[in-house]
N, C-alpha and C positions, 0 to 999 in steps of 0.2 A: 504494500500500500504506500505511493510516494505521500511526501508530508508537505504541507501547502504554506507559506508563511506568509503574510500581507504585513508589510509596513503601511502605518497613518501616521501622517507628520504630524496629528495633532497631541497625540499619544507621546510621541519621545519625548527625552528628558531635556535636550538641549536642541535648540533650532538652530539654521542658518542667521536668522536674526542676531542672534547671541554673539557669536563667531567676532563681528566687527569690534564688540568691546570689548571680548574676551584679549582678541589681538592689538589694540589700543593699549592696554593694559601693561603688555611685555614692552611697549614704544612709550608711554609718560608717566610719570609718577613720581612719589616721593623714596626714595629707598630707606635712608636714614636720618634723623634731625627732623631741620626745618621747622619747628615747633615757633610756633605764632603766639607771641602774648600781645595784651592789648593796655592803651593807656592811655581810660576816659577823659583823665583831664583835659588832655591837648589832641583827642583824636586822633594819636598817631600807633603805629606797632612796630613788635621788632621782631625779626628773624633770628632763629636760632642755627650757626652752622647744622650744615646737615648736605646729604648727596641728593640728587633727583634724577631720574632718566628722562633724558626730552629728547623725541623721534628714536630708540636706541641706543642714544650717546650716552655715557655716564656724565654727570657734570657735577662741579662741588660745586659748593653753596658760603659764602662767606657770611658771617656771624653780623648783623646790618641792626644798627641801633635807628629807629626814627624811617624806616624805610618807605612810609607813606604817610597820606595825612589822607584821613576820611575826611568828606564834606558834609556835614548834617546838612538836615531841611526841618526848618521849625513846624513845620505842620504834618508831611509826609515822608513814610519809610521809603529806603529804596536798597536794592540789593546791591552787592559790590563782592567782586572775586579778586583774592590774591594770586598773582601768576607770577613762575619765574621762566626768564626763557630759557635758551639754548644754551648764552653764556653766563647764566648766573645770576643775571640783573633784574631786580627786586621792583613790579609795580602792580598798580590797582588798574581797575576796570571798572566802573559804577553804574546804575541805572538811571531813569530819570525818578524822580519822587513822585508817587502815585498812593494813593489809597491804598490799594491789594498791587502792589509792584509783581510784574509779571516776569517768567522765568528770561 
C-alpha cells in the first residue's frame, strides 16, 4: 500500500514569510553592550560600549556620553529610534507629535 503525504503551508511551523527576518537577523543587530541609559533632565542618552552587526560586518561601538538630544512636544507623544550605523556613529530618528503617533 504506497503512503500519501500532503503538505499545507498553512499547517507548518515556519513560513516563507518568516525567512526574510529570520535572515535580517544574522545581517543587524546588537551582539554585545550598547546598553542605552536615559537623562530626563536635559533629554539626552548615552551609549554604552558595546559590538553590533550592521549588513554582516562586525563593528565596535565607542562608549558616547550625551549622544542625542530628544525633542519633547508639550502636548503630543511621538516615537523616536536609536540607530547606529555601519561605522559606529551614534543618532536619533523621531516622528512627528500626534495623539496615537503611528508606527
Amino acid at each position: 500500500m504506497p503512503i500519501t503525504v500532503e503538505y499545507n503551508d498553512t499547517t507548518e511551523a515556519i513560513h516563507d514569510t518568516d525567512l526574510e527576518a529570520m535572515a535580517n537577523s544574522a545581517l543587524y543587530g546588537v551582539v554585545t553592550g550598547c546598553a542605552i541609559t536615559y537623562d530626563a533632565a536635559d533629554l539626552t542618552f548615552n551609549v554604552a560600549v558595546g559590538t553590533i552587526v550592521h549588513n554582516g560586518n562586525v563593528v565596535a561601538v565607542a562608549a558616547t556620553t550625551d549622544a542625542g538630544t530628544f525633542v519633547a512636544d508639550a502636548t503630543n507623544p511621538r516615537w523616536t529610534a536609536i540607530r547606529i550605523n555601519g561605522s559606529g556613529t551614534i543618532s536619533i530618528l523621531s516622528g512627528t507629535p500626534a495623539a496615537a503617533p503611528l508606527k
